[in-house]
C-alpha positions, 0 to 999 in steps of 0.5 A: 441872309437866312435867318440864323444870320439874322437872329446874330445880327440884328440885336443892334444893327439898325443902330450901327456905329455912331458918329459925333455929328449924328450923335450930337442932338442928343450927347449934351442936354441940360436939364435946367430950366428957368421957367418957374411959372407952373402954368408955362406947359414948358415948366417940365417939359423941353427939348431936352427932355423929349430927346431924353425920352426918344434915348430911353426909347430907343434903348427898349426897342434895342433890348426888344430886339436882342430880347426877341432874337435871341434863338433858343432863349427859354428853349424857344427854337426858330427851328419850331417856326413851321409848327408855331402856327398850329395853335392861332384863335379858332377865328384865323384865317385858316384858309389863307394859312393851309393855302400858304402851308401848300403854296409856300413852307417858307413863308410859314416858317417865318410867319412861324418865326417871328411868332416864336420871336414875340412870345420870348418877347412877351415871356420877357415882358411878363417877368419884367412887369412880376420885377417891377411889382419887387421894386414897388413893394421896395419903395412903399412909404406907408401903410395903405390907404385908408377910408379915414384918410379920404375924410382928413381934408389935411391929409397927405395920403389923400387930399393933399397927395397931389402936393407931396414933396419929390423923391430925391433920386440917386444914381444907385436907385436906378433899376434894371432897363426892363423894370424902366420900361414897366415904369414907363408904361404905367406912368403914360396911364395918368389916372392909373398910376395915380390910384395905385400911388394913393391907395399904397402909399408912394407920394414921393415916387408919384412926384418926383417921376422920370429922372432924366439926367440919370437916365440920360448919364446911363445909356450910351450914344448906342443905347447900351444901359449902364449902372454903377455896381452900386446900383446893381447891388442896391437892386439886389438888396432891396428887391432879392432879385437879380439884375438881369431879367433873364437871371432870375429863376423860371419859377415863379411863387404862386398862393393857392387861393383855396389852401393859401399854400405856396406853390412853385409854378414854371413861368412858361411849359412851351419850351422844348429841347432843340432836338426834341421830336416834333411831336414833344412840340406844345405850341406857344400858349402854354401853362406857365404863370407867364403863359396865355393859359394859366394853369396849376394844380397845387402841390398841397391841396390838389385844387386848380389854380388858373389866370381866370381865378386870380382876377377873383382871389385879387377881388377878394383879398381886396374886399377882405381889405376892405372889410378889416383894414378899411382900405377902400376898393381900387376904382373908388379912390379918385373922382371918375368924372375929374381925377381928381382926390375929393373929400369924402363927405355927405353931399348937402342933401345928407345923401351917402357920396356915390363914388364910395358906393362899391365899398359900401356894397361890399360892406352892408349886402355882399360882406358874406357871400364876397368871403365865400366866393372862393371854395374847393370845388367840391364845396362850390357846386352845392347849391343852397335851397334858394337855388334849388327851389330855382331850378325846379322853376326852370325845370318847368320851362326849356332847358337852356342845356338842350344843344350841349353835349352831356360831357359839357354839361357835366363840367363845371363852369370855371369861377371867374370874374362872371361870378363877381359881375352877375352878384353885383348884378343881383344886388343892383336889381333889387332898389331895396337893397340900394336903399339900404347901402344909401341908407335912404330913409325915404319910403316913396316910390322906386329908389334908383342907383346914382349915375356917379354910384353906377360909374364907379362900380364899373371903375371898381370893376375895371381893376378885375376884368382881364387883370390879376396884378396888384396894379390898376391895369394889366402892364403887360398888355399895355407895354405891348401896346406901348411897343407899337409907338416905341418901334414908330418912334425908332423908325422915324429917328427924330433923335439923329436928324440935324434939326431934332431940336428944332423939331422937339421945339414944334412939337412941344408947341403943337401939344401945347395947342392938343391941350388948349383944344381939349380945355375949348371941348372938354366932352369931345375926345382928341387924337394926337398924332405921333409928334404930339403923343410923343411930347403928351408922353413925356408930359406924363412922365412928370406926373406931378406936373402934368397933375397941375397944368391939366387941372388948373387948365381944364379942372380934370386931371386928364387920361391918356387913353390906352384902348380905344376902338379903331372906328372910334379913334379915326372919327375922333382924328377926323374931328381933332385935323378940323378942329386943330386946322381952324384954331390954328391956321395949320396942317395938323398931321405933316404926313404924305399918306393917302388919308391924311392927305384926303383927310385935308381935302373932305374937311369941306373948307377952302383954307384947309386946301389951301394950307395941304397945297402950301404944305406940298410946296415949301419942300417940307413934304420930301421930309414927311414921308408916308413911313416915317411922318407924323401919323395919327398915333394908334398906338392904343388902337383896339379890336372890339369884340362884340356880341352877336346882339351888339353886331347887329347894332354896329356892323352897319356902322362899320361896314359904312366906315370901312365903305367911306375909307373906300371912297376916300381913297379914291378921291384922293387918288384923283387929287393927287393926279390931277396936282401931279402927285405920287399918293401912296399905296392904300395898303401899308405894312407893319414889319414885325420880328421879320415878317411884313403885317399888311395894314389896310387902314390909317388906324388899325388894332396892330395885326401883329399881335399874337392871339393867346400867347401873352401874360394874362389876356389879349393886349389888343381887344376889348369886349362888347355887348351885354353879358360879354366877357369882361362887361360891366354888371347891369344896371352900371352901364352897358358898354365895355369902354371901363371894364375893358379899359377903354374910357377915353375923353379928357375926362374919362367915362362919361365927361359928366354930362349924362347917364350911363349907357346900358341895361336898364331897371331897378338900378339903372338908366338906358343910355347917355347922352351920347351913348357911347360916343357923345356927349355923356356917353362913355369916353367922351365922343367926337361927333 
């Protein structure tokens, strides 16, 4: 088959045509339910709202894939796929790229193709997530949060939003399936969503969730979605958009944030006729809103507008809210340490509460220069006598610029989010000035930032880095991570196995039991695997819910963790197998692969073996294979880019891990010749959009992701190390996980048992105690 057959038949091939016994799991669900205690984990979740789940799923995958096979869509030509290379991140692997060039055209063609397929993809993702905001704005109740409601202990903005009365959904408030998606995505970010609920005011839409039985009415046995008209029309009238994604224009309004004018943007500049030369060919990052590299030059005052300047014009049109409405900062609105919507009120030592420290930064010493940050360029680059006089101090020293080209030293450096960071910082160094927006009276020694006051600048800070929509996390990056668990759940089917009820029914149990280990280790961070993810999904997707068992079980309202370092998360498994093995007396992950078999085995406790050979010879394992098993879920597996400072400190880390997997490997395959076992390969592969990606490891960042093509930024790396792009200021913490969006841990950063982790002085302490990974240090750790 070539690969124009494919592009035609794939749209919905994998599915085929259903027949009643296959289809029977999931045709009639039931959505009552006669639990009424709220403690029962099983009040909002059941078999048939897992199976209900695993229907929407599959019906995204299925859009994702006539989406991504659509040849031409956007102007984007499969018959570009040889030139689709030409633009990956300087640090590719170029060689092995020429190699294949010389070696082979064809499979450069198709690794070229299926680029081409995920940037349609990610075109599609970037505009549903733009459709979403519509709909948000559509459903908004109130006026916006205010400073004065986080103080009214009766309010139901803040105090009591928890207890809001639901949203009664109707057939015709359906939206489209790709704004569902986006839906479905923000909600499986807990803490994320319920900020942005809050702070604009949707208690009704935050309890009520996901309507099950509609959504289960509106797509079919072969996961088409269907609405009535009725719902077309309410969609069109409340949001001006039209139904179909690929309906609405390709332009997109964007304000100039130097004139305020309105400018009209293309959504992507990498389409090219399909019989334009191939030198007319722009690559695949492009210009476009919807591009990886924005980039406009406003039609009215001339200036540049770019991605990195919208993350700065959202900061200050927050601030700016901030100082006239009183609307607080997004980050301070909910305890960082429980989740949890908390009184604003001084402390019993008379002492200003550190989780609104952001706000009152921004009010008392940086009100002026926040206002000011955002300058036609012209005006940016004069520089006031203060810095001048710094500059002839510098002069006297070597100049930092001695090995930059005179053309790079002329340019000047782009405003970004940098320039936020380093006036934070400014503001952090200096304990006077601490003083004042604490409005300590003390006149003894040097007064230093709180740990908690420290956290939430870094929360605060999190909404900004690598972010420029109203949300608290950018939804395009996390539906693409969100993809890699949508594709494992298809491929496995649990939705068209004759016992998918029984199965729904264990895996509810095995979640319920996921919890009770983070109740038992509340500073430790738990990995789920995939049967698990999914049952915490669903979970998740009544918030409401989901808000009151974790808190009345744990007392935190409990994350769902959508970066973590791929090191860290199989440490973390590692724990979680043990731990789960010696509560419950059972294998943890039913999966046959090589680590989770070995995993079993290096646990050192003689009960585990005999619970891996028990395993293999019920028969069960003919049904787990390495493919389509419960695996640990790293769905949300990232690639930390580090500083060279902070590689020296962990490239001995990783290089032992990665040492470590070796030698396990290895033992495993022993084991398994010596019980007369076939272990599977160490190298797995992912296959994406026609191509097969090689996985070498159990819990990889997703190698098919494509460097620079998406909305806003990379959804699979977070950055590391003091200074780096997208860290938090000094004198909060050190380490990337909150501003990049990495805080894990049933708590979120730093679980409450310790300081932060990073630079240290006027403002700060060095280090957690655990630094980074345990208890204390950011996200929680395992070890």
């Amino acid at each position: 088959m070539n690969d124009e057959d494919l592009d035609q038949d794939a749209t919905g091939g994998y599915i085929g045509e259903a027949t009643d016994d296959i289809n029977a799991a999931f045709t009639n669900l039931s959505f009552k339910s006669s639990i009424t205690d709220h403690l029962d984990i099983r009040y909002s979740i059941s078999e048939d709202t897992c199976l209900a789940h695993l229907k929407l799923l599959h019906a995204i995958q299925s859009m994702k894939e006539e989406i991504g096979y659509t040849d031409g869509l956007w102007n984007l030509w499969n018959i570009r796929g040889k030139w689709a290379m030409d633009d990956l991140r300087a640090d590719a692997d170029w060689t092995m790229i020429r190699t294949l060039e010389k070696s082979n055209s064809k499979t450069v063609t198709r690794v070229g193709q299926s680029r081409i397929r995920e940037k349609r993809w990610a075109l599609f993702v970037a505009r549903a997530v733009d459709r979403y905001e519509a709909w948000w704005n559509s459903l908004v109740e109130s006026d916006m949060l205010t400073e004065e409601d986080m103080a009214d202990p009766d309010s139901y903005r803040y105090k009591k939003f928890p207890t809001s009365r639901k949203l009664i959904w109707e057939e015709k408030m359906l939206p489209p399936l790709d704004v569902l998606m986006i839906f479905h995505t923000h909600m499986l970010n807990p803490r994320s969503f319920f900020e942005d609920a809050i702070r604009y005011g949707l208690g009704t839409f935050w309890a009520s969730g996901m309507p099950w039985k509609l959504i289960h009415q509106a797509i079919d046995v072969d996961f088409n979605y269907n609405v009535s008209d009725e719902a077309k029309i309410h969609w069109s009238t409340t949001t001006g958009r039209r139904w179909r994604n690929l309906k609405d224009p390709m332009t997109r309004v964007v304000k100039c944030p130097f004139c305020q004018a309105d400018n009209e943007v293309p959504w992507t500049t990498c389409g090219v006729n399909k019989d334009a030369q191939n030198e007319e060919y722009t690559g695949l990052i492009g210009s476009g809103f919807g591009d990886g590299k924005f980039s406009h030059k406003c039609s009215f005052c001339g200036h540049e507008n770019y991605k990195e300047l919208l993350s700065v014009s959202k900061f200050v049109t927050d601030a700016s809210a901030l100082l006239e409405k009183s609307i607080p900062m997004p980050g301070t609105i909910l305890d960082p340490q429980y989740g949890r919507p908390e009184l604003v009120t001084d402390d019993i030592h008379g002492l200003r509460l550190p989780r609104t420290f952001p706000n009152r930064m921004i009010k008392l010493e940086l009100r002026n220069r926040v206002l000011e940050l955002i300058k036609p360029p012209t005006e940016t680059d004069k520089k006031t006598t203060e810095e001048k006089s710094k500059d002839k101090r510098k002069s006297k020293s070597k100049s930092k610029d001695d090995n930059k080209s005179k053309e790079e030293i002329k340019t000047p450096a782009r405003l970004s989010m940098n320039a936020v960071r380093d006036m934070i910082q400014q503001t952090l160094s200096d304990y006077k000035k601490i003083r004042n927006i604490d409005s300590d009276k003390g006149f003894f020694g040097r007064y230093q930032i709180h740990t908690w006051a420290g956290i939430s600048t870094r929360k605060m800070m999190s909404r900004y880095w690598q972010n420029f929509s109203p949300f608290a996390l950018d939804l395009c990056a996390a539906v693409m991570r969100q993809g890699v668990f949508i594709e494992k759940m298809v491929k496995i089917d649990w939705l068209h196995s004759p016992n998918a009820r029984d199965t729904m029914s264990r895996l509810i149990t095995k979640y319920d039991r996921f919890v009770q280990i983070m109740t038992k280790h509340p500073t430790k961070m738990a990995v789920p695997t995939l049967d698990v993810d999914l049952a915490w999904h669903t979970h998740q997707l009544k918030p409401s819910h989901y808000y009151y068992y974790t808190v009345s079980t744990t007392a935190k309202f409990i994350d769902h963790d959508d970066k973590i370092d791929e090191d860290k998360l199989s440490r973390c498994f590692e724990w979680t197998t043990k731990t789960y093995q010696s509560m419950f007396g059972e294998v943890y992950s039913e999966c046959t692969c090589w680590y989770c078999e070995r995993l079993g085995k290096m646990l050192g406790v003689s009960t585990n073996d005999k619970l891996s050979d028990t395993f293999h010879a019920s028969g069960e394992v003919e049904t787990h294979s390495s493919s389509k098993s419960a695996h640990v879920s790293f769905h949300n597996a990232v690639q930390t880019i580090e500083t060279a400072d902070r590689k020296k400190v962990t490239a001995r880390v990783r290089v032992r891990q990665r040492q470590w997997l070796d030698q396990e490997y290895k033992k495993a395959a022993k084991r398994a010749e010596k019980k007369g076992r076939t272990l599977p390969p160490k190298k797995d592969y992912l296959s994406q959009w026609g191509t097969n990606f090689i996985m070498n490891g159990p819990y990889p960042f997703p190698p098919l992701f494509v460097p620079g093509i998406y909305y806003g930024w990379d959804p699979a790396v977070v950055h590391n190390g003091v200074g780096a792009w997208a860290n938090c200021a000094g004198y909060t913490c050190g380490n990337g996980s909150i501003a990049a969006g990495s805080c894990g841990g049933p708590g979120g950063c730093i679980n409450g048992n310790g300081g932060t982790c990073g630079a240290s002085g006027a403002g700060g302490s060095v280090g957690g105690a655990g630094g980074g990974g345990g208890t204390g240090g950011c996200g929680g750790g395992c070890d």
